[in-house]
C-alpha positions, 0 to 999 in steps of 0.5 A, a space after each residue: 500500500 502507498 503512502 497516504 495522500 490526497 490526489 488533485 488532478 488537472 483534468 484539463 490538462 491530463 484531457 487535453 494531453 491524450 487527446 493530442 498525443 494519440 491523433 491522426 497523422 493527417 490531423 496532426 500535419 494539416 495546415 488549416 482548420 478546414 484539412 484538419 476538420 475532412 480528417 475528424 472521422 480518422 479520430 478513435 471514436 464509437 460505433 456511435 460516433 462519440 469521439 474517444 480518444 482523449 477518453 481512452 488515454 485518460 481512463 487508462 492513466 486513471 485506471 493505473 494511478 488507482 492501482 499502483 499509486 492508489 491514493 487515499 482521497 482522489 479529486 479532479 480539477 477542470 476549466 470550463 470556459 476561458 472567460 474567467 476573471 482574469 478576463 475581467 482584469 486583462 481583456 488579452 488573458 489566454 488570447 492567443 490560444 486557438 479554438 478548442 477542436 470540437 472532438 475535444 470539446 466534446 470529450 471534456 463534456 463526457 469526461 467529466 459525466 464519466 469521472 462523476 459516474 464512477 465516484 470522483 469528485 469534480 470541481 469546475 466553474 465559470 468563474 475559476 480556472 482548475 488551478 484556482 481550485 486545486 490551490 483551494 483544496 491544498 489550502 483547505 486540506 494540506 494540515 490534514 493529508 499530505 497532498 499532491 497536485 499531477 499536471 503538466 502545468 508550472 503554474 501548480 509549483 507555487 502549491 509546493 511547500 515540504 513544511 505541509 508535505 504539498 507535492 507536484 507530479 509534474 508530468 513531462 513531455 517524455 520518459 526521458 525527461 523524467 528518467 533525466 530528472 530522476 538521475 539528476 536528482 535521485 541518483 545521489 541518495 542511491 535511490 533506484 527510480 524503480 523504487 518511486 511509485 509515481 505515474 509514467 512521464 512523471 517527476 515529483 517536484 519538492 520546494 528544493 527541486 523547484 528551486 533548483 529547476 525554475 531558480 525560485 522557490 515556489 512561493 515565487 512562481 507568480 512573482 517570476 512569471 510577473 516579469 517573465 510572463 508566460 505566452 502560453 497564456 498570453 501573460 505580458 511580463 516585462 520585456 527585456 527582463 527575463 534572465 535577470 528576474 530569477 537573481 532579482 527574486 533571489 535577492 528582493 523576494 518578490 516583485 513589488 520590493 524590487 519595485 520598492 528598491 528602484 523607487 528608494 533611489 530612481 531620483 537620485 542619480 549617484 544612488 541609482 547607479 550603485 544600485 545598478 552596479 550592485 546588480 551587476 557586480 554582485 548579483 551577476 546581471 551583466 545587462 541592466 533590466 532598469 529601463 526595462 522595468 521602469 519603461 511607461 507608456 500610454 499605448 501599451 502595458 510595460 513596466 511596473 504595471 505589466 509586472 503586476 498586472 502579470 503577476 496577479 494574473 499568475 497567482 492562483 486563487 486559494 480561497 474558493 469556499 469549498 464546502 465538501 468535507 474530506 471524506 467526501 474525496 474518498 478514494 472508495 468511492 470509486 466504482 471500477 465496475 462502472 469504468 468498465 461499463 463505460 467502456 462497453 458504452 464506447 466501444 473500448 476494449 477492457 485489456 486496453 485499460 485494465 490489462 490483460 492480465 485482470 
């Protein structure tokens, strides 16, 4: 039997990830919309015509999780819509990310209908993004169970923290990846990868692997990703800062006292100088990120406005009321008898899932 945790999965992104990584290759090298659209019946599907693709692989994901790690409580976490409140605060949030494919788009419907049928709980909203909620159970929860979050999103890392046992299950574009992150990281405690219970694909994050990893520590994520940004979700950050943020942060913590170390001498010119000196010499930043920072304009976000702004974009939401006990999580309710009458349902093989070995 595993360690006793509680498992918050990103189901959006776990969703998303088999639906791309098991498509047709006409769909995948289709250079318009329209190509891709002649393909959708290449798509794994029903007999019915209900796509499954995505289903398939994150049912088998869920089916292996339940017996090999077998978590003690069990949660799902999904985005409904992108039109969140980060909208309200920046209009661009999430901008450049393309229409969802409608044979995704409707798999999340179905997925979500299928995890509630077997006993998971399934959190999601309008208002919130999946993050949001998963960084709400880790608050509402971590003094009780130590807790895990499984993504392939960075922006779960600011959840990290070992005094409260919080951990990611940071899912990696390939085995190598994470067979590279195991050497790297285990290899020195003579701890053999095969002696890790964790998903395939995955490495676990602890606070000190993501300082080692991201060059902050996790209550720093937001901060870094304030002047970095992110262009996966189209968060502006400060342009022409991005080396320089992580020795910033080091040295200053987060973005609102770098702010306040430039505001403390910016109108003294002897002072400003030794305070880019002081960057340079000692904190090892070799181009001087002060204009970068400190840039005002009327027509575009820049500056000390865009780091904010960016960085409140990039914070998670940790306050949700979540009325659900933690009992309510329990992995016992999970009927796997009901798993494989879905799979009947869909036209699924039981030894795809299961193995043939059950």
């Amino acid at each position: 039997m595993s360690e006793r945790k509680f498992v918050v999965i990103d189901g959006s992104s776990m969703l998303s990830t088999c639906y791309y990584a098991v498509l047709p290759r006409e769909i995948m090298f289709a250079k318009t919309e329209e190509e891709k659209q002649r393909h959708y019946d290449k798509i794994l599907h029903a007999k019915d015509g209900t796509y499954t693709n995505a289903i398939f692989g994150m049912l088998k994901m869920i089916v292996s999780l339940m017996k090999k790690q077998q978590p003690d409580h069990i949660a799902f976490v999904f985005d409904k819509t992108r039109d969140t409140f980060r909208r309200e605060m920046y209009s661009e949030y999430k901008g450049t990310r393309g229409v969802t494919p409608e044979p995704l788009k409707h798999q999340f419907v179905l997925m979500e209908q299928i995890l509630r049928e077997v006993g998971f709980q399934v959190l999601c909203c309008d208002r919130y993004e999946a993050d949001d909620y998963a960084g709400s159970l880790v608050m509402k929860f971590r003094e009780e169970i130590p807790m895990v979050v499984l993504t392939k999103d960075h922006d779960y890392l600011q959840l990290v923290n070992d005094e409260h046992n919080v951990r990611a299950w940071m899912v990696q574009s390939r085995q190598e990846k994470a067979d590279e992150l195991y050497k790297k990281y285990y290899s020195f405690y003579g701890i053999k990868k095969e002696d890790v219970n964790l998903p395939e694909k995955v490495f676990e994050y602890t606070s000190d692997t993501v300082y080692y990893e991201e060059g902050v520590r996790p209550e720093q994520i937001a901060d870094l990703k304030g002047i970095q940004g992110d262009s996966s979700d189209n968060i502006p950050g400060v342009k022409g800062v991005s080396s320089a943020a992580p020795l910033l942060l080091r040295e200053y913590g987060t973005v609102e006292e770098i702010y306040r170390a430039i505001h403390e001498v910016e109108e003294d010119k002897k002072r400003l100088k030794e305070l880019q000196d002081f960057w340079k010499n000692e904190l090892g930043i070799s181009r001087s990120p002060y204009k970068a920072l400190t840039k005002t304009s009327e027509e575009e976000l820049c500056g000390e406005k865009a780091a904010l702004m960016s960085k409140a974009l990039a914070t998670m939401k940790t306050d949700i009321p979540i009325k659900l006990s933690l009992a309510s999580f329990s992995s016992d309710s999970y009927e796997e008898d009901k798993v494989r009458q879905w799979l009947a349902k869909l036209d699924i093989k039981e030894a795809s899932i299961f193995g043939t070995g059950m």
